[in-house]
C-alpha positions in Angstrom: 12.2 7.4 0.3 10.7 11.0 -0.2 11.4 11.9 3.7 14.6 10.5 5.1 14.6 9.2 8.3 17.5 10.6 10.7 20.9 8.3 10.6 20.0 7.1 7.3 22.1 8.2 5.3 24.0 5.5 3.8 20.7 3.8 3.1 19.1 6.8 1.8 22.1 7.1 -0.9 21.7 4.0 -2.1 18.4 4.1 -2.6 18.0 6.9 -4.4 21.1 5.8 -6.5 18.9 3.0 -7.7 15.9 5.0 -8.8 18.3 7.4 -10.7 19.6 5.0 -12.2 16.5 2.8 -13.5 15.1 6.5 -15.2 18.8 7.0 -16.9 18.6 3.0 -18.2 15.1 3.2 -19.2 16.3 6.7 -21.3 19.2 4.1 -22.5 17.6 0.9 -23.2 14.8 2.2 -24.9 12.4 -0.6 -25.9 13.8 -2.5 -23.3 11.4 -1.0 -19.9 13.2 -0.5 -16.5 11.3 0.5 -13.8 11.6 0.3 -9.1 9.7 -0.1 -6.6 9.9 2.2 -3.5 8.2 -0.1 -1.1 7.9 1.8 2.8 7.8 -0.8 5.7 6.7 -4.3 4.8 6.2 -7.2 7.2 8.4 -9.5 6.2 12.0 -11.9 6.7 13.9 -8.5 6.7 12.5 -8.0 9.8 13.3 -11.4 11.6 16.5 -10.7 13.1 14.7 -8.4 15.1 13.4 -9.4 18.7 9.4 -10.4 18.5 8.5 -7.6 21.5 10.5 -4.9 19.1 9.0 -6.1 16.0 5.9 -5.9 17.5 6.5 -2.3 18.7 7.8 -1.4 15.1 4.6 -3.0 13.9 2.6 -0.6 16.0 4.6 2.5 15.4 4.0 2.0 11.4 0.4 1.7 12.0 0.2 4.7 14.7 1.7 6.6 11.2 1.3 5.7 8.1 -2.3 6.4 6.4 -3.1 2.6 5.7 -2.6 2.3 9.3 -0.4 -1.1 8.8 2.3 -1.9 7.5 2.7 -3.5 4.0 3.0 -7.5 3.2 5.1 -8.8 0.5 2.0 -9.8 -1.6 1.2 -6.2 -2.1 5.3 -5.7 -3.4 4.8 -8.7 -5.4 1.9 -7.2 -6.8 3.6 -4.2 -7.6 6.1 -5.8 -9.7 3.7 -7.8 -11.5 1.8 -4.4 -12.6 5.3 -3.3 -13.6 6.1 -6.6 -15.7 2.9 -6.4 -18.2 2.3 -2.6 -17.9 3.7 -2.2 -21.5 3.4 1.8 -21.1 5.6 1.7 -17.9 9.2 2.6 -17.9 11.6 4.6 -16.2 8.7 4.7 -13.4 9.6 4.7 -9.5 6.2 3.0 -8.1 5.1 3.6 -4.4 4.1 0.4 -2.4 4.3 2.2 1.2 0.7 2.6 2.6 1.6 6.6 1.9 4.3 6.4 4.3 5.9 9.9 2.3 2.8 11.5 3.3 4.1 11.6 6.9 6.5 11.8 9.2 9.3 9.4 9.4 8.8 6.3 12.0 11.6 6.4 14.0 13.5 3.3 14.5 15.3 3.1 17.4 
């Protein structure tokens, strides 16, 4: 989360808590490879509690946005974290799975 959205900042914190800390343990673990994935919006069960008209309109909003023009499916996350598993070269790496959503502006929730 390159571009924090407004009234984020809790989630923003935490976030970048996590990739701070994956560089410092792959630094610490040596051998041993740590890496994150920043994914951007992705179409999944984190979005179910959410009202089918809103989710829809959220689903738009991403797409209006981000380059990709969609937002991302947890295949492509999955896929991610597959590279990052048998990647033997990759550690202390924070890997993008957003559709270039840091490219823009922020899609504001509401």
């Amino acid at each position: 989360m390159l571009r924090p959205p407004r009234h984020a900042a809790m989630v923003v914190a935490a976030f970048a808590a996590v990739e701070a800390l994956s560089r410092a343990l792959a630094i610490e673990l040596g051998s041993l490879r740590v890496n994150t994935i920043r994914p951007g919006y992705t179409d999944g069960e984190m979005w179910s509690g959410v009202p089918p008209g809103e989710r829809d309109r959220l689903r738009q909003m991403v797409a209006a946005t981000v380059p990709v023009g969609r937002m991302g499916t947890p295949d492509e996350v999955a896929h991610a974290a597959v590279f990052l598993m048998t990647n033997r070269q990759t550690t202390g790496a924070v890997l993008e799975v957003s559709g270039g959503e840091p490219l823009v502006e922020p899609v504001e929730v509401r």
